[in-house]
One Martini backbone bead per residue (centre of mass of N, CA, C, O) as a GRO file, in nm:
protein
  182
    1UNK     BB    1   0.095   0.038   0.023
    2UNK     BB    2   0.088   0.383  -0.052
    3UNK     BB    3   0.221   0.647   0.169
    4UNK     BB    4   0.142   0.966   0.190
    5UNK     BB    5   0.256   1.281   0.313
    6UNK     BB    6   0.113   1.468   0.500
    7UNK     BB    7   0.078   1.837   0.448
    8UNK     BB    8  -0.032   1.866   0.773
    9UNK     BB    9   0.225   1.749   0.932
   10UNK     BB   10   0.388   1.798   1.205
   11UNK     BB   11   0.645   1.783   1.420
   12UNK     BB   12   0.417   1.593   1.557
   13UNK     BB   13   0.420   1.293   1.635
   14UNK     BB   14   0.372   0.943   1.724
   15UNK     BB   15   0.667   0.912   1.844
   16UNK     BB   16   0.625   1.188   2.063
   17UNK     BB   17   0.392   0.987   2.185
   18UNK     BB   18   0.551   0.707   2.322
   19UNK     BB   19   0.303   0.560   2.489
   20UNK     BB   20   0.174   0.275   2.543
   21UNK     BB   21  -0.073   0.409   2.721
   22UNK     BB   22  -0.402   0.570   2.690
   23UNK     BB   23  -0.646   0.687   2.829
   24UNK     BB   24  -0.928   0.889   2.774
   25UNK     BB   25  -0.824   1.153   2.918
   26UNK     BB   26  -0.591   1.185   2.740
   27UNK     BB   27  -0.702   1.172   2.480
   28UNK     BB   28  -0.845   1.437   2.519
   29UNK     BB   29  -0.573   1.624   2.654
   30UNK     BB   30  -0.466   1.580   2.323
   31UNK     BB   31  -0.667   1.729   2.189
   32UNK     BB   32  -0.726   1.991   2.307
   33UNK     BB   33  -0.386   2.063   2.236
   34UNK     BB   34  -0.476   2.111   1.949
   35UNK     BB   35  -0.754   2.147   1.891
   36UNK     BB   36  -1.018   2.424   1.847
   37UNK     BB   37  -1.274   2.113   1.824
   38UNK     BB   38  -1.262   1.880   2.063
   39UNK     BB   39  -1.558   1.766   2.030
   40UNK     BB   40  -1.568   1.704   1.720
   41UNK     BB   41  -1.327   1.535   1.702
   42UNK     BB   42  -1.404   1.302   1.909
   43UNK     BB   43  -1.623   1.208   1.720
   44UNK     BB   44  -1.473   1.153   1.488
   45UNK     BB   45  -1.301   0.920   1.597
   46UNK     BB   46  -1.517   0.718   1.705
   47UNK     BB   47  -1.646   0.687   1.390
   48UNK     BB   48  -1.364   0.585   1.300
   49UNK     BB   49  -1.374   0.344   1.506
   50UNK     BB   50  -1.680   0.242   1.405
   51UNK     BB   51  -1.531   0.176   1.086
   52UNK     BB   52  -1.296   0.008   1.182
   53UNK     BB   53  -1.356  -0.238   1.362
   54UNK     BB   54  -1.310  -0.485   1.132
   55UNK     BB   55  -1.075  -0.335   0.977
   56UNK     BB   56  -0.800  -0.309   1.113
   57UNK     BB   57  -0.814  -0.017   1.212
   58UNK     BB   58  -0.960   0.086   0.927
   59UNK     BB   59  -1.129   0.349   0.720
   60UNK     BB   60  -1.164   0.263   0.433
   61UNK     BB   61  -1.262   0.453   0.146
   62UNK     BB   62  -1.548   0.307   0.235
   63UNK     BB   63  -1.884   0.269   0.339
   64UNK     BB   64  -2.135   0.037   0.421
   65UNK     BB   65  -2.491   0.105   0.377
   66UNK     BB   66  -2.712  -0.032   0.299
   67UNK     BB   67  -2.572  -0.170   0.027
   68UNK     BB   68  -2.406   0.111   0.045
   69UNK     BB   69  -2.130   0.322  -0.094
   70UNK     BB   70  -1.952   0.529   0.070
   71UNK     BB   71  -1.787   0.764   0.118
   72UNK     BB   72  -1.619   0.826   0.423
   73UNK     BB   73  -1.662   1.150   0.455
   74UNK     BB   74  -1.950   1.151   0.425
   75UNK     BB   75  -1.999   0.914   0.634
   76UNK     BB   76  -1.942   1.129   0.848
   77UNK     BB   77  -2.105   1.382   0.759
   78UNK     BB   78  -2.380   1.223   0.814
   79UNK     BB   79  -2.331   1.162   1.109
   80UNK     BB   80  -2.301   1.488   1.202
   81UNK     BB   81  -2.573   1.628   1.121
   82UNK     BB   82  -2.749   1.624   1.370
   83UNK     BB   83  -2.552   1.833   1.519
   84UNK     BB   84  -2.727   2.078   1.323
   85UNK     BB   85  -3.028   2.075   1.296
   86UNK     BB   86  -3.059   2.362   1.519
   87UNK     BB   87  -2.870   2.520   1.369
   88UNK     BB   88  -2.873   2.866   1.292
   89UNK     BB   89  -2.731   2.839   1.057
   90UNK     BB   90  -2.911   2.586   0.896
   91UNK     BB   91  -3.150   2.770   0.886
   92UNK     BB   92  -3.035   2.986   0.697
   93UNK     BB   93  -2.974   2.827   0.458
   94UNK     BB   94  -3.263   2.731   0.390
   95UNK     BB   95  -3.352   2.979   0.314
   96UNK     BB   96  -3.168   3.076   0.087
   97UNK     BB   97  -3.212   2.825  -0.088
   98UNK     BB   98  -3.497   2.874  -0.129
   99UNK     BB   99  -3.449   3.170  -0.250
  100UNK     BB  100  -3.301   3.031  -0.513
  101UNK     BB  101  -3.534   2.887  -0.618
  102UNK     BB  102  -3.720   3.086  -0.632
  103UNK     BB  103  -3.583   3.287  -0.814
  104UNK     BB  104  -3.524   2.993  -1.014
  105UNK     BB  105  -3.816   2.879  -1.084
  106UNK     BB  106  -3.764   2.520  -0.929
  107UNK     BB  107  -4.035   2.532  -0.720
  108UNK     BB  108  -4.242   2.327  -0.651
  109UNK     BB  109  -4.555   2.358  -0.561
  110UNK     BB  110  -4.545   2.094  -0.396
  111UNK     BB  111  -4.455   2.138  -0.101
  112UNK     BB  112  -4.327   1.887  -0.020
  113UNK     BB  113  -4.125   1.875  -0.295
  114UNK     BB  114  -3.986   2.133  -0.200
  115UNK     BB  115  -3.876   2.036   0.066
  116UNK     BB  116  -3.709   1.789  -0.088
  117UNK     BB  117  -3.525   1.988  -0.255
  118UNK     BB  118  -3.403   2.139  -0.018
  119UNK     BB  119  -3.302   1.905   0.163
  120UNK     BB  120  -3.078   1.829  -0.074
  121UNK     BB  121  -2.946   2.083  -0.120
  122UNK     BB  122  -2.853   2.138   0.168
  123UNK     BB  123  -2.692   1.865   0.192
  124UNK     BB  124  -2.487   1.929  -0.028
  125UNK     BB  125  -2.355   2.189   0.129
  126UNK     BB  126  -2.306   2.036   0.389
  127UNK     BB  127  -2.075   1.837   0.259
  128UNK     BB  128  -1.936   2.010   0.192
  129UNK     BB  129  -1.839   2.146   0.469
  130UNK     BB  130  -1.776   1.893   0.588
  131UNK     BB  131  -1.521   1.748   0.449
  132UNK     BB  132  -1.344   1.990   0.563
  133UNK     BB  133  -1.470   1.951   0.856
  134UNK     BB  134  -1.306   1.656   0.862
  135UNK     BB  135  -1.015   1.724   0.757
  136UNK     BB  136  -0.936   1.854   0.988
  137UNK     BB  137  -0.988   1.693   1.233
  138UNK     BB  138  -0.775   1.490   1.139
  139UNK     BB  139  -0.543   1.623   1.126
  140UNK     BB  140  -0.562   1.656   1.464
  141UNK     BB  141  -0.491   1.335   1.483
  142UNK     BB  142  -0.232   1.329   1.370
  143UNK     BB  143  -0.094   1.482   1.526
  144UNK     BB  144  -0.143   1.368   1.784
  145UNK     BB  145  -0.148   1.016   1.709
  146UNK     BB  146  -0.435   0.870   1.618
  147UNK     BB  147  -0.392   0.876   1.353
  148UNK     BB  148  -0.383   0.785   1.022
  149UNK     BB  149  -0.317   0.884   0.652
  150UNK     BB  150  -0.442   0.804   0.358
  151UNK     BB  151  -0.464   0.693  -0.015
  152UNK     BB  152  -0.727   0.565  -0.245
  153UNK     BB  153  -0.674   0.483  -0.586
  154UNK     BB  154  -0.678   0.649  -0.822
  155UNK     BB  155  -0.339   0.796  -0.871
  156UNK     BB  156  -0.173   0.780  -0.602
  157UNK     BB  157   0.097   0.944  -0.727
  158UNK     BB  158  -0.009   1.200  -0.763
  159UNK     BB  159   0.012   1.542  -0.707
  160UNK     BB  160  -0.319   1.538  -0.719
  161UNK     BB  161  -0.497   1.421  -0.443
  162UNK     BB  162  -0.802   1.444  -0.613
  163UNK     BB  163  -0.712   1.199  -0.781
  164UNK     BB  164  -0.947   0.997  -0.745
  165UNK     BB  165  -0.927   1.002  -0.391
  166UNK     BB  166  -0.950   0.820  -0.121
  167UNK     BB  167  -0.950   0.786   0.215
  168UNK     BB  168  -0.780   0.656   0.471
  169UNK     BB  169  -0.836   0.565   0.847
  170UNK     BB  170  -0.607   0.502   1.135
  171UNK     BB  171  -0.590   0.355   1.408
  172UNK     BB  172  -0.400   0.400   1.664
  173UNK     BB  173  -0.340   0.200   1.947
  174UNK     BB  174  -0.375   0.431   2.117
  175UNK     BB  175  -0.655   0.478   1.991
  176UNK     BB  176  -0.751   0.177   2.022
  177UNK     BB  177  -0.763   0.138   2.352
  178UNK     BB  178  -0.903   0.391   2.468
  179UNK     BB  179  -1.155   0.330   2.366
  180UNK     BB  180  -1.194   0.034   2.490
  181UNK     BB  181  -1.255   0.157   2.781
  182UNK     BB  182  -1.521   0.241   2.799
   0.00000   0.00000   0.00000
């Protein structure tokens, strides 16, 4: 397997954390000091230890539900979708994207099929930012020393990081001890 050195790695390394085991509490209090959003990472870190479950502490580069496979970072993304439903700037986008489908008069008449066409709009750019931020999130694991990433794909070799390849993401032994001691 290829593996591409990532280029938001610091200084500090898996190696400069050379503790043989970590409890949960080190790792929330080594995510604190690196991520500037300790909660949002720490879920992430969760949901990417429950992708790689069975699959040797790895996860992706898609993830199975439903016997669709999603890019991994998509699924990750829709898993913490609802941590936004109330938040009022998703409030706001909704409003936005409504006035501009309204404004490009392509919101059908029927209420109901309007709110399903805004839900979909609305979710695709929720997607699109939420990508972002979780690749945010994975850097500050990175840091850490909790996470690997690699990219598996189209022309992994290419200097373009985005040549039609997808993350994987592995969980370093001392965040998967800490995770399984919950």
């Amino acid at each position: 397997m290829f593996h591409q050195p990532d280029l938001f790695d610091a200084v500090e390394t898996e190696q400069d954390h050379a503790e043989s085991e970590l409890d949960l509490p080190q790792v929330i209090e080594r995510i604190a000091g690196i991520s500037p959003r300790p909660r949002y990472t720490f879920m992430v870190l969760n949901l990417i230890a429950k992708a790689a479950g069975s699959n040797s502490g790895s996860a992706g580069p898609y993830v199975t539900v439903g016997g669709r496979c999603t890019p991994l970072r998509d699924w990750l993304c829709d898993s913490l979708v609802p941590m936004a439903q109330r938040d009022a700037r998703r409030r706001t986008i909704v409003k936005e994207v409504r006035a501009v489908l309204t404004e490009q008069n392509v919101l059908p008449s029927d209420p109901v099929e309007a709110d399903q066409l805004v839900e979909r709009a609305v979710r695709a750019r929720v997607r699109r930012s939420g990508r972002c931020n979780v690749s945010r999130a994975v850097s500050d694991l990175v840091r850490a020393g909790l996470v690997r990433r690699h990219y598996q794909g189209y022309r992994v070799d290419h200097h373009n990081r985005g040549a039609q390849r997808e993350a994987v993401y592995t969980i370093t032994d001392v965040a998967a001890h800490a995770l399984r001691s919950l």
